[in-house]
C-alpha positions, 0 to 999 in steps of 0.5 A, spaced: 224 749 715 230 748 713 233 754 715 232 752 722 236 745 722 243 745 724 248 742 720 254 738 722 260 735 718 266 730 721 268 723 718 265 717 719 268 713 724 263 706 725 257 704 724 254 701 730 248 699 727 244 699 719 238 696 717 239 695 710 232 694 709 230 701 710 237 705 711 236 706 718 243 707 721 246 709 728 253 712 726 259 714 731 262 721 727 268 725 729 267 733 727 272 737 723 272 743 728 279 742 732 278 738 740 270 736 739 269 730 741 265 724 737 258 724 736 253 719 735 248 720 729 242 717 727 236 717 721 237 713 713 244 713 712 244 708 707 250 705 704 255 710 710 262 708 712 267 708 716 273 713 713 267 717 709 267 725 710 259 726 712 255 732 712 248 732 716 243 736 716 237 735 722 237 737 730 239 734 736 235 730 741 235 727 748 233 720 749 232 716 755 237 709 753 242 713 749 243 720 750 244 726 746 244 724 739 244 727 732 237 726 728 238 726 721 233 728 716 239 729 710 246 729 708 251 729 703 257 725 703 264 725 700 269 719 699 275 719 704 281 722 702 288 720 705 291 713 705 288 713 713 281 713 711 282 709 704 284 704 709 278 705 714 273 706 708 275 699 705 276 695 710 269 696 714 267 692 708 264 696 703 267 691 698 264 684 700 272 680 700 275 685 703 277 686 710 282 689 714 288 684 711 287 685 704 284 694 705 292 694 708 295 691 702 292 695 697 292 701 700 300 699 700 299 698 693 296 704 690 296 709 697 291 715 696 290 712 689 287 706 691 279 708 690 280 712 684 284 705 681 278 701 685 273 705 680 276 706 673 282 700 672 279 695 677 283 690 673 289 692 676 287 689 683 290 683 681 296 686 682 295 685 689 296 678 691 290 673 692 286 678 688 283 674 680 281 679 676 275 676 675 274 678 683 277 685 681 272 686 676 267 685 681 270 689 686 270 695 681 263 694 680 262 694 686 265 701 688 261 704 683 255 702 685 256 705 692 258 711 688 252 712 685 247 711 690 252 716 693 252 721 688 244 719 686 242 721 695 246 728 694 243 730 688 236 727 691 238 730 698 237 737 694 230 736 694 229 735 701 228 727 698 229 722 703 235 718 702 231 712 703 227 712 696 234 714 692 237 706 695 230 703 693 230 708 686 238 705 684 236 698 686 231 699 680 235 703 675 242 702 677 247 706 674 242 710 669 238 713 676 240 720 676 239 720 669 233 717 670 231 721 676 232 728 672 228 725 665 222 725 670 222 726 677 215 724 678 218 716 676 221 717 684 213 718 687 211 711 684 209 706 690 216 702 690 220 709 691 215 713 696 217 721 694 212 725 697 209 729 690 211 736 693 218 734 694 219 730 686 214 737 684 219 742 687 225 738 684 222 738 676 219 745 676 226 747 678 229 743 672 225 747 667 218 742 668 211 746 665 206 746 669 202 742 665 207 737 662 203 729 662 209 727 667 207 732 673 198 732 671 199 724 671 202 724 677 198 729 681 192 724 679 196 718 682 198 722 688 191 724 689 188 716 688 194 713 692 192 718 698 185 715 698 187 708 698 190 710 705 183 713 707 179 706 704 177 708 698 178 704 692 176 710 687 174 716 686 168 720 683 172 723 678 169 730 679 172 730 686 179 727 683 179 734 679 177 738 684 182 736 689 188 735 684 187 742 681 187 746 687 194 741 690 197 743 683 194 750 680 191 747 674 184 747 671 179 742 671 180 741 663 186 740 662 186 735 667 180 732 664 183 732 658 190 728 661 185 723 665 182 722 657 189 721 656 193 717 661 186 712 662 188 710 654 195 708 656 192 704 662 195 708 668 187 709 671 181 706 669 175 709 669 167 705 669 160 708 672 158 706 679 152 708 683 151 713 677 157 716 678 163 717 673 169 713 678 176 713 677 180 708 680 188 707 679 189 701 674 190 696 680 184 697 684 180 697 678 182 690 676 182 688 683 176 690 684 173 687 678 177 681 678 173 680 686 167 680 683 168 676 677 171 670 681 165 670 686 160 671 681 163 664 679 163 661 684 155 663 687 153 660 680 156 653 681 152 648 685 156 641 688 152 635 687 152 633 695 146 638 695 141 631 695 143 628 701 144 635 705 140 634 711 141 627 713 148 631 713 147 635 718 142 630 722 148 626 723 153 632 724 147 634 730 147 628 733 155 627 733 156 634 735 150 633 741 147 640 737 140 642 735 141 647 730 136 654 730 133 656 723 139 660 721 144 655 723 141 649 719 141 655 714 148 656 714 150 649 714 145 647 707 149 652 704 155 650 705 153 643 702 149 645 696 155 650 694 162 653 692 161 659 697 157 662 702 157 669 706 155 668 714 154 675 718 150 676 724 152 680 730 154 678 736 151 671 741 147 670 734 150 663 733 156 664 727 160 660 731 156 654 732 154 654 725 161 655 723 163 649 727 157 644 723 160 646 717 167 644 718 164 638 721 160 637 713 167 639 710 170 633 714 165 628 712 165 629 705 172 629 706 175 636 704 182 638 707 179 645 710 183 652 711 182 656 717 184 663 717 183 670 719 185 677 718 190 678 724 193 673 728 189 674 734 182 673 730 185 666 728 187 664 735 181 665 737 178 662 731 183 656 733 180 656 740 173 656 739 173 650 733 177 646 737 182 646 731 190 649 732 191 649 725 188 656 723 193 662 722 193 668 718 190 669 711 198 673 710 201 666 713 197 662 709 198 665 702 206 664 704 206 673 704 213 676 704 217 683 702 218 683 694 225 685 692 222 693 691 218 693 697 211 692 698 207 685 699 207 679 696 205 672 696 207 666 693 201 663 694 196 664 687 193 662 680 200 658 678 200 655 686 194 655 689 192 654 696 193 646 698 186 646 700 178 644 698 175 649 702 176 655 705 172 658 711 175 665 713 173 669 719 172 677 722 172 678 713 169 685 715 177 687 716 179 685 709 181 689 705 180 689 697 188 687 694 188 682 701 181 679 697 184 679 691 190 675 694 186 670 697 181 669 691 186 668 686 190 662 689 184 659 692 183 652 687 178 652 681 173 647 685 174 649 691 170 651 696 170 658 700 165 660 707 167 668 709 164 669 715 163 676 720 159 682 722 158 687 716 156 692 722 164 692 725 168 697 722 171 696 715 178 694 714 184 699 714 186 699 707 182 700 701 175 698 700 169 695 705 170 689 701 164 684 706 159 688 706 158 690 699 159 682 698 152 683 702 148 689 699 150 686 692 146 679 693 150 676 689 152 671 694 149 667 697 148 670 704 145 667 710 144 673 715 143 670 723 138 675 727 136 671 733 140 671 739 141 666 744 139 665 751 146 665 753 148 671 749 142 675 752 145 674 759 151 679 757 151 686 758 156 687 753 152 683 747 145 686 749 148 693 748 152 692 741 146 690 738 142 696 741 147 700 738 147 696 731 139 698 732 140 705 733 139 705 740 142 708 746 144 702 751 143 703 758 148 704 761 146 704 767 146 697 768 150 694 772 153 686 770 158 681 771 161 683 764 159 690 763 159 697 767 159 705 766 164 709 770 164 716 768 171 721 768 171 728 765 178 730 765 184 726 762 186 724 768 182 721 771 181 716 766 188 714 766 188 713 774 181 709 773 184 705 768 190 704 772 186 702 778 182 698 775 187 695 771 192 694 778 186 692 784 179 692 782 179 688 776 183 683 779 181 683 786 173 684 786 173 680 780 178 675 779 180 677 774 188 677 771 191 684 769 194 679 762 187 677 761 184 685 761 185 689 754 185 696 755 182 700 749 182 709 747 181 712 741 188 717 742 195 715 741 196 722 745 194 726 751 194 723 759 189 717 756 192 716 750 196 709 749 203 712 750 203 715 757 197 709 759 203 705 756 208 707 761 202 709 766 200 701 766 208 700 767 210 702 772 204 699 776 203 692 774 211 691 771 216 695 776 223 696 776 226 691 780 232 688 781 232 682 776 236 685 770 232 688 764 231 689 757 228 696 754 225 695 748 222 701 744 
């Protein structure tokens, strides 16, 4: 609540750190009141220098590594006054070419004036010795934006808007951006900006918004879609968007039915029927979706004209490898001779590997420059290890994913610059997401060949849409689905049990085995002594195992079996403090 913030005024005296990217930055302050000492702040302090009178508003905290700091969650802040400051604002370099030498020599110049003279008549800098006038042009300019994004963070900060998305909404619509933001305040909610709906609603309905202006309507449907994606629904059924949205907002489900009529005809959302049911999606996840499907119906009806001499193919890739293939593999591997894509699941100990491993050894022999990737670093590691190849990576790395200029993620890899390769085989698909699907489809090349490879009954992706499995349930790839599990697999604990689980059976966990056993704790603690038991002495005594070679899981970040204090728990057992010098992160 903002009545129970404290607020502290001062000039800035440094800035010791500042991450340009999101605005965080750590900045020493010295306080107005008469004696104090200089305090450290931190928060998103964009574009905040030395000699600048800052006003912060947020709470003091207590850190182990730093003290007592300021934590800002807003502030305002006004520009220097005094020849003093001037001379500190400009030669902290708020102005790309100006440094201590040529700050002193302008503010010798034009003294109290200098700003004033920086913003308005920048052609007289050239006044001062080594200045061009096309440089004091630029100066001028420059001046004037770090102005504005002032300006714009002070009006925003009203608000309760974080001065983060003023710095990502200027770099957008430069010196109009408070014009901009006050015409429709609802612009700031966009993706790219990341206001919170309430905190742009609040600053619209003070400006005189109605309540049922298009501006507010659309963005309250969006915000309600936007929300979704993060719980991994690419649409909505739009009698549940209505619902959620009307009562958010106070508005009756007619007017919103009518601006949904309204806003899908401008292309903000799409709408189609899907089980029966009326979905509304937001305009990019319905193309998304609907481009995923379009380029695999594709590909599922285009045969290779290999298919003819499969089996003596995968004859000679059985006695290469020193394998005979099981129904479902040498299934698996036809597929991949006689067409553009083929979908591979089973659970785990069924073979997926193994077969993944013949058909990379087909796409060899038919000589195709195969990729190899995986949803996170970790499952391409181990993709790499198990197929013998160490050119797997990440499906981000290998579409050459990066920052886009106004945030969010974007690839160089697509349609105009394709992956150079003739097949694809990616494994863990059951972690990607729908807009990653997109990605990796568009810039896979016309021609080429893809093998998606997973377990549809593991957890669906984090993001938006449960992209493997409905591949699956549609039929509309082709699927080869492995069931049987091999002998091998059979003697492990941990693969009898998941399949139990996947066949609506309780494991036993009785069972005691080389790879699985159950320990029972009911308080919190007693877990994380367990754990850290295990972790520190059974495990690696009794078993050989190492501690870097256990992975710990839980299912809370809080609580004394949460990750956090298992983390420092785990810390102080297996890394002490000792006397060789250390380096303290996070």
């Amino acid at each position: 609540m903002e009545s129970e913030k404290l607020k502290i005024r001062g000039t800035v005296a440094a800035v010791v750190y500042r991450n340009d990217e999101n605005g965080y930055s750590v900045v020493k302050l010295e306080p107005e009141e008469e004696g104090a000492e200089r305090v450290t702040a931190v928060g998103c302090l964009p574009d905040v220098f030395p000699g600048e009178i800052i006003e912060l508003l947020g709470e003091w905290v207590m850190t182990a590594k730093y003290g007592q700091q300021f934590r800002a969650d807003s502030f305002t802040q006004e520009a220097p006054t005094g020849a003093e400051a001037i001379f500190r604002y400009l030669a902290s370099g708020v102005l790309k070419g100006i440094g201590p030498g040529k700050a002193r020599e302008i503010v010798a110049k034009f003294g109290e004036n200098a700003l004033e003279i920086i913003g308005s008549s920048p052609e007289r800098l050239a006044e001062v010795r080594g200045i061009t006038r096309s440089a004091a042009r630029e100066l001028g300019s420059e001046l004037r934006r770090t102005a504005g994004v002032r300006a714009l963070t002070q009006t925003l900060g009203e608000y309760g808007i974080s001065p983060l998305v003023a710095m990502r909404f200027y770099r957008i619509y430069g010196d109009d951006s408070a014009q901009c933001a006050r015409e429709n305040p609802y612009l700031l909610t966009r993706t790219e900006f990341g206001a919170k709906f309430l905190e742009a609603d609040r600053m619209a309905l003070s400006l005189g918004f109605e309540a049922d202006t298009t501006e507010r309507l659309e963005a309250a449907l969006a915000f309600e879609l936007r929300h979704n994606l993060g719980n991994g629904h690419v649409f909505i059924p739009t009698d549940k968007l209505v619902e959620a949205t009307g009562q958010m907002i106070g508005i009756d489900g007619e007017t919103l039915y009518e601006a949904i009529e309204m806003l899908g005809e401008d292309g903000e959302f799409a709408r189609d029927t899907v089980a029966g049911l009326d979905a509304c999606y937001l305009r990019e996840m319905y193309e998304a979706e609907t481009f995923v499907a379009a380029r695999l119906l594709s590909m599922a009806g285009a045969a290779e004209s290999g298919g003819a001499d499969a089996d003596a193919l995968v004859a000679k890739i059985e006695d290469e490898l020193g394998v005979k293939y099981a129904k479902g593999q040498l299934e698996a591997v036809r597929a991949a001779a006689t067409g553009r894509v083929v979908v591979l699941t089973g659970g785990p100990g069924t073979g997926k590997t193994t077969s993944v491993r013949g058909i990379l050894a087909l796409f060899d022999r038919l000589g195709l420059k195969t990729l190899l990737c995986a949803p996170t670093g970790r499952a391409a590691k181990r993709m790499g290890e198990l197929t013998g190849r160490d050119d797997a990576m990440t499906v981000h790395r290998a579409l050459g994913a990066g920052m886009g200029a106004e945030g969010g993620v974007v690839f160089d890899r697509d349609a105009r610059n394709p992956l150079k390769a003739d097949a694809v085989i990616v494994d863990e698909t059951s972690m990607m997401d729908l807009p990653l699907m997109r990605a990796l489809l568009e810039a896979t090349p016309e021609g080429a060949r893809l093998v998606l490879v997973g377990d549809a009954n593991q957890l669906p992706s984090v993001g938006p849409g449960n992209v493997f499995a409905d591949i699956i349930k549609s039929g509309a790839a082709p699927v080869v689905e492995l069931t049987e599990i091999f002998r091998q697999a059979r003697e492990s604990a941990i693969i009898r049990a998941a399949h139990a689980v996947n066949e609506g059976e309780v494991p036993d966990l009785a069972e005691k085995d080389s790879d699985m056993f159950f320990l029972r704790r009911s308080a919190p603690l007693a877990i994380a002594d367990t754990v850290a038991e295990l972790m520190a002495t059974r495990l690696p005594k009794n078993m050989g195992i190492p501690s870097g070679q256990i992975q710990v899981l839980t299912p809370s970040r809080k609580g004394e079996a949460g990750t956090a204090a298992l983390n420092l728990r785990l810390q102080r057992e297996l890394n002490p403090p000792g006397k060789a010098r250390e380096k303290e992160f996070g």
